[in-house]
C-alpha positions in Angstrom: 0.3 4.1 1.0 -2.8 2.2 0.1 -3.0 3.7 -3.1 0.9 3.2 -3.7 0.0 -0.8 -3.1 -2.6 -0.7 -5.7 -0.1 0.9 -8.4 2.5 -2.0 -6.9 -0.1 -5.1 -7.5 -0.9 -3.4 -11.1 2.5 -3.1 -12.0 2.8 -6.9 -10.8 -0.2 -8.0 -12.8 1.4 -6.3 -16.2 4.3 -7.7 -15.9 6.3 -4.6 -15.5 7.9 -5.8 -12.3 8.5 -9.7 -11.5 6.9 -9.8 -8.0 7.8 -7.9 -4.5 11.3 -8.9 -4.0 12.2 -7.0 -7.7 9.7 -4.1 -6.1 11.2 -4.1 -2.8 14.5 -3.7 -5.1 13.2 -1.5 -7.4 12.1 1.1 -4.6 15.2 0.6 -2.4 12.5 -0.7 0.6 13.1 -4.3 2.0 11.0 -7.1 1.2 9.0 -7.2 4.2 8.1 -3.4 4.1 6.9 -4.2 0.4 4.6 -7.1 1.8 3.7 -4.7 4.7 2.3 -1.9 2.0 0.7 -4.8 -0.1 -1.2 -5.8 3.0 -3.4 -3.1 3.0 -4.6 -3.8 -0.1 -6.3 -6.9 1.9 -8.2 -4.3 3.9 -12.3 -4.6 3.3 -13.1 -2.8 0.5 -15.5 -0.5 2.4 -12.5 0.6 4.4 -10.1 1.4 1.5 -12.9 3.8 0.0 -12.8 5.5 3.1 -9.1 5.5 3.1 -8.8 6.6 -0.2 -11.2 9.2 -0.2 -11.0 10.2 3.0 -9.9 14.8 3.4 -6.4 15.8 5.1 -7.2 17.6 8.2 -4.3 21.1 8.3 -2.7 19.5 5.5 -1.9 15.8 7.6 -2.5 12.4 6.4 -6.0 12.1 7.6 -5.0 8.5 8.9 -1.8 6.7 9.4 -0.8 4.2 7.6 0.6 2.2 10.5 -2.7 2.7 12.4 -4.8 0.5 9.8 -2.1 -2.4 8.9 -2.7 -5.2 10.0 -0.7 -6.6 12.8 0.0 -10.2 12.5 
C-alpha cells in the first residue's frame, strides 16, 4: 500500500491524474480511502524503508497496512 501511495503522488506530480478525487475515481476507491493510502506516505522516512523492504513471513504481508496508518 505504501508503495502504491508513492506511484499515486507520482502520478499526481506528472500530471497524469488531477489530484485524489480523479484517483479515488480512477481506482473505483472513495476519496477518503485514497487520502487514507496517501497518508502513509507521511510516515518517517526511516519507517517506510523498513516497510518497503521489509521480507513476507509464509508468504503474508509482513505488516498490515491498517496497523501503521495513522489514526487521526
Amino acid at each position: 500500500m505504501l508503495a502504491l501511495a508513492h506511484k499515486i503522488q507520482a502520478a499526481i506530480d506528472r500530471g497524469v491524474v488531477r489530484d485524489r478525487a480523479d484517483v479515488a475515481n480512477r481506482l473505483g476507491l472513495s476519496r477518503a480511502r485514497v487520502t487514507q493510502l496517501m497518508d502513509l506516505t507521511l510516515l518517517a522516512p526511516d519507517v517506510q524503508e523498513q516497510i518497503l523492504f521489509a521480507e513476507p513471513v509464509d508468504g503474508l504481508e509482513p505488516m498490515a497496512e491498517r496497523a501503521v496508518r495513522v489514526e487521526n
